[in-house]
C-alpha positions in Angstrom: 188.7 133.9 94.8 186.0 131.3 96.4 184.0 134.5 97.4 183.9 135.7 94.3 182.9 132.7 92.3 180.4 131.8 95.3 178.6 135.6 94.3 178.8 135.1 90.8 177.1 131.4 91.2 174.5 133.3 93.5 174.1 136.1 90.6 173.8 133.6 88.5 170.6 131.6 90.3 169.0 135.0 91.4 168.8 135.7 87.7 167.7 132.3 86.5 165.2 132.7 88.7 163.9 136.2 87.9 164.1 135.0 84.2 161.7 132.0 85.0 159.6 134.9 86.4 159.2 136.2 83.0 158.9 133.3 81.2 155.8 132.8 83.8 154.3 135.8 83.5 154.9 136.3 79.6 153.2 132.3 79.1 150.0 133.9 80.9 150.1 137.1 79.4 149.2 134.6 75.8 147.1 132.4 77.4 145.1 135.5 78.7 145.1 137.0 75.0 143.8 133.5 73.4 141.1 133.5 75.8 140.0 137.0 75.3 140.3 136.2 71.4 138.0 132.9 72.0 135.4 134.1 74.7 135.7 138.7 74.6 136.2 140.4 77.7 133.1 141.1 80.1 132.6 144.8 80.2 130.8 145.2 83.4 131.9 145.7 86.8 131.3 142.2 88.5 132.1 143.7 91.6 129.8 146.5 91.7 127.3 143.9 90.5 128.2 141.7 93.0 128.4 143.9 96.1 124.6 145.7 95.0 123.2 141.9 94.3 124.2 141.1 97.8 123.3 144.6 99.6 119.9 144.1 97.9 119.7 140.6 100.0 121.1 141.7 103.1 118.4 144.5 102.8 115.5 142.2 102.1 116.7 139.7 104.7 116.9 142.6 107.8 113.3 143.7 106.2 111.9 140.3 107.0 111.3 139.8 103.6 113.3 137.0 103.1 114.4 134.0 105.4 
């Protein structure tokens, strides 16, 4: 019987804490929504802009160009 109860108590937890998961993930699903509604979404690639920003000063560097 202490088994039993000791496995439902651990159920119990392990689901609390998924649910707390949830909650988590659900609060910054909104607050991700409410910013989006405030401030839009960017609809460029910031990485591709990024990387070829960088490339083009790695490239300018090696050229002597820049210092």
């Amino acid at each position: 019987m202490r088994e039993i109860i000791s496995q439902h108590l651990k159920e119990r937890a392990r689901d609390a804490k998924k649910q707390r998961a949830i909650d988590a993930l659900d609060r910054l699903t909104r607050l991700r929504e409410r910013i989006e509604r405030r401030s839009g979404v960017y609809q460029r690639d910031l990485i591709a802009e990024a990387r070829a920003e960088r490339d083009g000063q790695m490239g300018r560097i090696w050229s002597g160009g820049e210092h």
